[in-house]
C-alpha positions in Angstrom: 112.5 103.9 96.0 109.9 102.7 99.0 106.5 104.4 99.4 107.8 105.7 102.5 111.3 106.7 101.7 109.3 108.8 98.8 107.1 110.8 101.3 109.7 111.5 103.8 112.2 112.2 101.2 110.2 114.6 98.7 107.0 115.2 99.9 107.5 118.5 102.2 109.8 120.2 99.6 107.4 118.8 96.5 104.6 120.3 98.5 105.3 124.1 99.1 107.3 123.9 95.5 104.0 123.3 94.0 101.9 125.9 96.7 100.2 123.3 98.4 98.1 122.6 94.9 97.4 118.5 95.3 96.9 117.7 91.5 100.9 119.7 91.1 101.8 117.9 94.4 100.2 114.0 92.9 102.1 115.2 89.3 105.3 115.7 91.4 105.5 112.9 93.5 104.3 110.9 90.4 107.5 110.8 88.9 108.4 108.7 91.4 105.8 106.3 91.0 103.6 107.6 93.7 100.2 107.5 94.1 99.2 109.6 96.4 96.6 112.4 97.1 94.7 113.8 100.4 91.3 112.4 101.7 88.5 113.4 99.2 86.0 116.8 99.4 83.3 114.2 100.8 85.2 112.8 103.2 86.9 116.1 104.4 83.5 117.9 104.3 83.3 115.2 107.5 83.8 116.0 110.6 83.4 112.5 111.9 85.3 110.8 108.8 87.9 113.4 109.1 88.4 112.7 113.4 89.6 109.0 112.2 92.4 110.3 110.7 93.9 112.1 113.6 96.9 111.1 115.7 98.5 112.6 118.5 102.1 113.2 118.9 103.9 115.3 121.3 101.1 116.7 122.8 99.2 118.1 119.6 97.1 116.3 117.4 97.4 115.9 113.9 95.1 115.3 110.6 97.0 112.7 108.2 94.7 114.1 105.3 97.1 113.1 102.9 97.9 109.1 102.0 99.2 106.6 99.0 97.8 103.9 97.8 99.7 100.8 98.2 96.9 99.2 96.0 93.9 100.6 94.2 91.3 100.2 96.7 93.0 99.5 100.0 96.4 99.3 102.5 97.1 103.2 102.5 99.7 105.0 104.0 97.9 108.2 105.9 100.5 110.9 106.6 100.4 114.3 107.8 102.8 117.3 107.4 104.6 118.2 110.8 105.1 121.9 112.0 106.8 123.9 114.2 110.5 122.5 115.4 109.5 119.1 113.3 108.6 121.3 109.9 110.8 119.3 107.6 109.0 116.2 108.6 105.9 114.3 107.9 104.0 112.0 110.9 102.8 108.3 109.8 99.8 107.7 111.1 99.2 104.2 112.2 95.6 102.8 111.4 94.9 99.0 111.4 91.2 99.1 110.3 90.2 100.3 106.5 89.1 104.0 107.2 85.6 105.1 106.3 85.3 107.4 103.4 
C-alpha cells in the first residue's frame, strides 16, 4: 500500500488505539511498512522550527508534527490530524523546501 493511502487509511484509528503514544503509534503503522514518527523533542521545543510546519486550511491553522520518511534523510510527508467536523481525517501539508530541524 502507498505512503499516503497508509496514513489516511490507518493512522487516526492506529493513533487513539495506541493513546496517542508515538513509539505504539510508529510499531502500528510499522506493519505496514511505515516509517513514520512526529517532529523530534529539539525541534518541537522550537517555536520557530515548529511555525514551518503549519498550514492553514479552512480558516484554522494546523501543526503537521507528524511525517514519514520516504527516504532516510529526506522527501517527507508532514501530516497533521484534523478535528472537529473533519475528525476522521488527516491534512497533507505541502512543503517544497527541506524543513529545518
Amino acid at each position: 500500500m502507498a505512503l499516503i493511502g497508509v496514513i489516511n487509511d490507518h493512522f487516526v484509528a492506529e493513533y487513539r488505539r495506541c493513546n496517542g503514544i508515538p513509539y505504539d503509534v510508529q510499531a502500528a503503522l510499522g506493519k505496514y511498512h511505515c516509517d513514520l514518527s512526529p517532529e523530534s523533542p529539539k525541534t518541537r521545543s522550537s517555536p520557530k522550527l515548529m511555525r514551518q510546519r503549519e498550514v492553514s486550511f479552512n480558516g484554522r491553522t494546523y501543526r503537521c508534527e507528524w511525517h514519514a520518511k520516504l527516504e532516510p534523510n529526506r522527501n517527507r510527508i508532514h501530516f497533521a490530524m484534523m478535528d472537529d467536523q473533519f475528525a476522521e481525517m488527516v491534512l497533507i501539508g505541502i512543503f517544497v523546501e527541506h524543513l529545518d530541524t
